[in-house]
C-alpha positions in Angstrom: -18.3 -13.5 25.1 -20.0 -15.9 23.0 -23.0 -15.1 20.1 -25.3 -17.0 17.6 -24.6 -17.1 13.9 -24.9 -19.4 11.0 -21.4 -20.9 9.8 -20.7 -22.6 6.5 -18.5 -26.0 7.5 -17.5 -26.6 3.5 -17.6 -25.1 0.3 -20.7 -27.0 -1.8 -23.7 -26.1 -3.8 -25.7 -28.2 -1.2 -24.8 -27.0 1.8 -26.4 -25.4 4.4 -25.3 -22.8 6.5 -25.4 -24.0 10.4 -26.7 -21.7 13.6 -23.8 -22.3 16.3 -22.5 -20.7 19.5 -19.1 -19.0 18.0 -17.1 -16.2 19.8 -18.1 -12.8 19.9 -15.7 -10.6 17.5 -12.9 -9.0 19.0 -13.0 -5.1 18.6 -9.3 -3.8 16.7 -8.8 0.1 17.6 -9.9 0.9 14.0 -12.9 -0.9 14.5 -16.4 -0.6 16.4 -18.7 -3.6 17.4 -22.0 -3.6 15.7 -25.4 -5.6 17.5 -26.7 -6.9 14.3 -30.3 -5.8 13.5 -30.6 -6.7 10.3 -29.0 -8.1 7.3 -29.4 -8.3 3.7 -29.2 -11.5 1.7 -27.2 -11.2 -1.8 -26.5 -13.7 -5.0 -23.1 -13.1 -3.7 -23.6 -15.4 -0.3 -24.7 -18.3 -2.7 -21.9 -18.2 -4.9 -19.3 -17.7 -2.3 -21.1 -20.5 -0.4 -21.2 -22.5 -3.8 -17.6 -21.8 -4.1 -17.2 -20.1 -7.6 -15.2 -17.0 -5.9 -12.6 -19.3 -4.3 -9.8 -17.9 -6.5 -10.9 -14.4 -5.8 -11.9 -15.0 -2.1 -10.1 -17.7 -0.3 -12.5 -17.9 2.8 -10.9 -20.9 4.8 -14.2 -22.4 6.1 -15.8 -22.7 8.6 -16.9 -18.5 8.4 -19.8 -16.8 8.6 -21.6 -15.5 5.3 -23.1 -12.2 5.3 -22.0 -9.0 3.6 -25.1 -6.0 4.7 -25.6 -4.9 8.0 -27.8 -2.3 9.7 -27.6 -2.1 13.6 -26.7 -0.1 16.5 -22.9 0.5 17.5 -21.9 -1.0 21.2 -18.1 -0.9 21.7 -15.4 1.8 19.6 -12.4 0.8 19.2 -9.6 3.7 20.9 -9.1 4.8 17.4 -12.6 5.5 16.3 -13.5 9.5 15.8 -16.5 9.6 14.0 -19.1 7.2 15.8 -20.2 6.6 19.4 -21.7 4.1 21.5 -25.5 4.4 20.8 -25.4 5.3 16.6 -27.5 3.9 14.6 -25.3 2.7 11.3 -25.0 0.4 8.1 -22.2 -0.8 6.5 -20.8 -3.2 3.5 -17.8 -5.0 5.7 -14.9 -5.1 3.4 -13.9 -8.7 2.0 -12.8 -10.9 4.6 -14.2 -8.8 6.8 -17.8 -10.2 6.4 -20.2 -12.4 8.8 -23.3 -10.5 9.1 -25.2 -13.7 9.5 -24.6 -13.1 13.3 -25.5 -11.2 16.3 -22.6 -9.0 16.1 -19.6 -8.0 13.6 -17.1 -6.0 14.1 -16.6 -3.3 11.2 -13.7 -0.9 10.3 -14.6 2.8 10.5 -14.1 3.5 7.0 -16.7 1.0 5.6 -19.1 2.3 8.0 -21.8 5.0 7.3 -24.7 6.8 9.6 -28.2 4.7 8.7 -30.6 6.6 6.9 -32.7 8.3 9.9 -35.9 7.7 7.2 -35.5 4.1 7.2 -35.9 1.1 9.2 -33.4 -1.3 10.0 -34.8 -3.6 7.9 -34.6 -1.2 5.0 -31.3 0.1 6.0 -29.9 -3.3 5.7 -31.3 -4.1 1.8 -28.5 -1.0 0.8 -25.1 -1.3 1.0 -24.2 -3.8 -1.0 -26.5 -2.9 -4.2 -26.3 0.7 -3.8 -22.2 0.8 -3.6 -22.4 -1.6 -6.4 -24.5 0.8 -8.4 -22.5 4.0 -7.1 -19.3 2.5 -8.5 -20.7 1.8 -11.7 -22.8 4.9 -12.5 -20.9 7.5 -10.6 -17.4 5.8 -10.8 -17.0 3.7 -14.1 -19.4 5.7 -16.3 -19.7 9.2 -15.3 -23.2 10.0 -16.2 -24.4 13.1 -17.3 -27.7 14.3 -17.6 -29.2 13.1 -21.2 -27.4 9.8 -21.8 -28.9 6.7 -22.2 -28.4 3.7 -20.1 -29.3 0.0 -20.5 -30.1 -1.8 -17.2 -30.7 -5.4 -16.9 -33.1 -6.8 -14.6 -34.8 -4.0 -13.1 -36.9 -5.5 -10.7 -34.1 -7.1 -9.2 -31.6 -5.9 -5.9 -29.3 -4.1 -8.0 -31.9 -2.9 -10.9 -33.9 -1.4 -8.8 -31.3 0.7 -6.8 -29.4 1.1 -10.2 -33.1 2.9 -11.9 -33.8 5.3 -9.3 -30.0 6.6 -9.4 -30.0 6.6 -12.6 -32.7 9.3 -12.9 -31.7 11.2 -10.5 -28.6 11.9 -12.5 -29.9 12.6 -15.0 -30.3 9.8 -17.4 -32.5 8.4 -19.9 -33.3 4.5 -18.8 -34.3 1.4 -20.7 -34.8 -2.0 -18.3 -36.2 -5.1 -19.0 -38.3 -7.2 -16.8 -41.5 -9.4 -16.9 -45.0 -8.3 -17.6 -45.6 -7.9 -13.8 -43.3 -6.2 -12.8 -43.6 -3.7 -15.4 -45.6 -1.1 -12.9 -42.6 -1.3 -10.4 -39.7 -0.4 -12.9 -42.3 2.4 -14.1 -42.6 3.9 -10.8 -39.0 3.7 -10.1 -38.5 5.8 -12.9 -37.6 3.6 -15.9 -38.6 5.0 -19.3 -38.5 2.2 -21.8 -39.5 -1.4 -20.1 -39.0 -4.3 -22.3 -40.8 -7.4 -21.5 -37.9 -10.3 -21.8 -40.2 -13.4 -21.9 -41.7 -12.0 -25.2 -39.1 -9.2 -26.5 -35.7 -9.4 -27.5 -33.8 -5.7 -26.2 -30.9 -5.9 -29.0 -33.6 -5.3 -31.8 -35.5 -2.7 -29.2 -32.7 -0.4 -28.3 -29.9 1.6 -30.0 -27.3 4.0 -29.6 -27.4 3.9 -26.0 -24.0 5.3 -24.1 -24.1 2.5 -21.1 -25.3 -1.3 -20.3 -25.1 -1.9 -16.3 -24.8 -6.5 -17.1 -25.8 -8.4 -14.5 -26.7 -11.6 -16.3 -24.9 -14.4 -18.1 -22.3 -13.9 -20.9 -25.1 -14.3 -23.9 -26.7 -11.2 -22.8 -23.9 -9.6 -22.1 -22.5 -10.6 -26.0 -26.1 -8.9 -27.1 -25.2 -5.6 -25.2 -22.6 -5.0 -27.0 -24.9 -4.2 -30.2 -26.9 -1.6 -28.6 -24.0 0.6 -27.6 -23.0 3.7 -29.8 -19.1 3.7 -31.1 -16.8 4.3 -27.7 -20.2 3.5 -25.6 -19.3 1.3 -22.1 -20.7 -1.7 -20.9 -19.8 -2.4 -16.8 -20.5 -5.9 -15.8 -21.1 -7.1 -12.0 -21.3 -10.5 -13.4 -18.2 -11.2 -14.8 -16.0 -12.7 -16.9 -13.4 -10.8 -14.1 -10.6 -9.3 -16.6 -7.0 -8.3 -15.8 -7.6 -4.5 -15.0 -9.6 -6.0 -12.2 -7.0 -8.4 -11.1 -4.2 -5.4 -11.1 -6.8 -3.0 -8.7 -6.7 -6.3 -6.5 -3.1 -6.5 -6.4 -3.6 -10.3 -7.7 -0.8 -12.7 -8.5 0.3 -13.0 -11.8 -1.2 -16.2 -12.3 -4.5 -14.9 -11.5 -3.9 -12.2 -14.0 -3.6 -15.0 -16.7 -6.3 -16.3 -15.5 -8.5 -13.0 -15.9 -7.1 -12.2 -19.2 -7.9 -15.4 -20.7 -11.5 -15.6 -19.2 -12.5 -11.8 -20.6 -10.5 -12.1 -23.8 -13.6 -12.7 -25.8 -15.8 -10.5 -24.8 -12.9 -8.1 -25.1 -12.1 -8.6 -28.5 -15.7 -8.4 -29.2 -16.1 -5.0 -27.8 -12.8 -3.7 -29.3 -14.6 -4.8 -32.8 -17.3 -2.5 -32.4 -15.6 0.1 -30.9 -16.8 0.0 -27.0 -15.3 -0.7 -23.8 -15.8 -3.8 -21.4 -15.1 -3.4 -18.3 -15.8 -5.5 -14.5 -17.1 -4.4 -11.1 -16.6 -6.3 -8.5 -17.9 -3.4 -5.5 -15.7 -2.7 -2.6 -16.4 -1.2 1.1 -16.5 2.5 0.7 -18.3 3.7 4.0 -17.8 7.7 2.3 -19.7 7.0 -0.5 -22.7 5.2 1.5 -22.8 8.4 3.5 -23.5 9.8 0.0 -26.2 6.9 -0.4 -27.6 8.6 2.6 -28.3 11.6 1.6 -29.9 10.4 -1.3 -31.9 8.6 1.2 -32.7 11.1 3.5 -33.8 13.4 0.4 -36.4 10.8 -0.8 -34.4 10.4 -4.2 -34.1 7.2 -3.6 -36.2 4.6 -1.8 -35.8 1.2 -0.6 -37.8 -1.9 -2.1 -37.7 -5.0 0.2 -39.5 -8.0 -1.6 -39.5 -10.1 1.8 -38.0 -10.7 5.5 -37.4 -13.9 7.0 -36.7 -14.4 10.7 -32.7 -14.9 11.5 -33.6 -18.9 12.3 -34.6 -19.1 8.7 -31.5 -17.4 6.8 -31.1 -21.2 4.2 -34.7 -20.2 3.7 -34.0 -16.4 2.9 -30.7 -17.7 0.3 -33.1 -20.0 -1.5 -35.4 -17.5 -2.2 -32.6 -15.3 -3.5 -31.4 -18.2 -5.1 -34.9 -18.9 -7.3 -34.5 -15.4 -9.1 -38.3 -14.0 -8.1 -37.3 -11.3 -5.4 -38.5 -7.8 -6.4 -36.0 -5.9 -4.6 -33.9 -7.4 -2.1 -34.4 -9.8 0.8 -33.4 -9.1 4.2 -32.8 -11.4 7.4 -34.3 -10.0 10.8 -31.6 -10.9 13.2 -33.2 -8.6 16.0 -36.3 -7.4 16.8 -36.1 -3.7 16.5 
């Protein structure tokens, strides 16, 4: 059987992701076959497009980007227990297991998760990725308990404005920073100190605070470090990668030289004022986006979707992740629902 999807032919900063004929996935016995509804659009398409996670990611082009998926299940595999033909579901694919970009993937059932009977597709489809993300850092990483403070960057943002809401909820005190018009949204989501950063600089602002969630460049990051009390943790999703990383990867030694030099600075920066660096790069964890779910379903947490673009225009939908401005996440439209 053969299906529509948008391939990337090479590895380049200009290059466009193509709409083909390609063959429909085959479905393993620990798989099911999804009919793509809809799918999420992520800074992590661009740069593995652009080619900065070759080292990390060897995708052989050509492959289909694509790493959020909400749709409706059509073939299980003769291993599958826990979903039918019929359920409606969402999922993160696991790495090298992505290609959501298309009318149909085929997912493992432990990356895969009931969708969120609340939401639509559309909705369904702008979590995975940033909510796991997010789940890994609060829940896993830091551990927060009702009281502490956290810093997150860029709260109007895919990841902010997931990372807000379940922050809150367990419990936390939360400081963001966004622009002046976007202030009302981080408000509502439940932020309690919003710092403008076109006109206010957060490392004179804030103090003492237990976590930073970094999603930005190494600068900001270095500034973080000065607003943490002594043993405080800062969790970046934007790198530099370091070698604790590379071991949960099972990386080659080379690679581990390669991490270690890259987050030895910032490191040594945090050891000097007594915090802890760490990275998140999230993985496919279908168990804890059932917990997501619930969440969901309990109105604790609730989507934002800046904009949705027809599947035909998915360069158009990367661009506009690309050009910073999305409140929220994007998400492609792959079929009418």
């Amino acid at each position: 059987m053969k299906m529509k999807g948008f391939v990337l032919n090479r590895y380049g900063k200009k290059e466009k992701l193509y709409l083909t004929t390609i063959d429909e996935p085959s479905v393993k016995e620990n798989e099911v076959l999804i009919q793509v509804h809809a799918a999420g659009v992520n800074l992590l398409d661009s740069k593995i497009r652009d080619g900065e996670f070759k080292l990390l990611l060897p995708y052989k082009p050509p492959f289909v980007l694509g790493h959020d998926v909400a749709g409706v299940v059509i073939k299980t595999g003769s291993r599958i227990s826990k979903f039918k033909v019929g359920d409606e579901v969402y999922a993160r694919p696991a790495d090298f297991r992505i290609g959501t970009f298309a009318e149909y993937i085929a997912v493992e059932e432990p990356d895969l998760a009931l969708k969120p009977q609340n939401l639509t597709m559309t909705e369904a489809a702008s979590i995975p990725l940033v909510g796991l993300t997010v789940w890994q850092a609060l829940v896993e990483k830091m551990n927060i308990k009702k009281g502490q403070k956290i810093f997150i960057q860029a709260g109007s943002g895919g990841v902010g404005t997931f990372a807000i809401q379940l922050a809150k909820h367990l419990g936390a005190f939360v400081a963001t920073t966004t622009s002046a018009a976007n202030t009302e949204l981080v408000k509502s989501l439940g932020a309690d100190v919003v710092i403008d950063y076109k006109t206010q600089d957060f490392e004179t602002l804030l103090k003492d605070y237990d976590f930073v969630l970094n999603s930005q460049d190494t600068k900001t990051l270095e500034k973080s470090l000065k607003i943490l009390k002594p043993s405080g943790k800062v969790v970046s999703i934007s790198g530099p990668p370091d070698v604790e990383f590379a071991k949960e990867k099972g990386l080659p030694w080379f690679i581990k030289m390669v991490m270690r030099l890259l987050s030895f600075s910032i490191k040594r920066k945090a050891a000097k004022r007594n915090v802890h660096f760490s990275f998140l790069f999230m993985r496919a964890e279908g168990k804890q986006l059932g917990e997501i779910t619930a969440l969901m379903e309990a109105g604790k947490i609730r989507p934002v979707v800046d904009k949705t673009f027809s599947f035909e225009q998915t360069n158009e939908a990367m661009a506009y992740v690309e050009s910073g401005r999305a409140k929220g996440k994007v998400v492609i439209e792959v079929r009418a629902s």
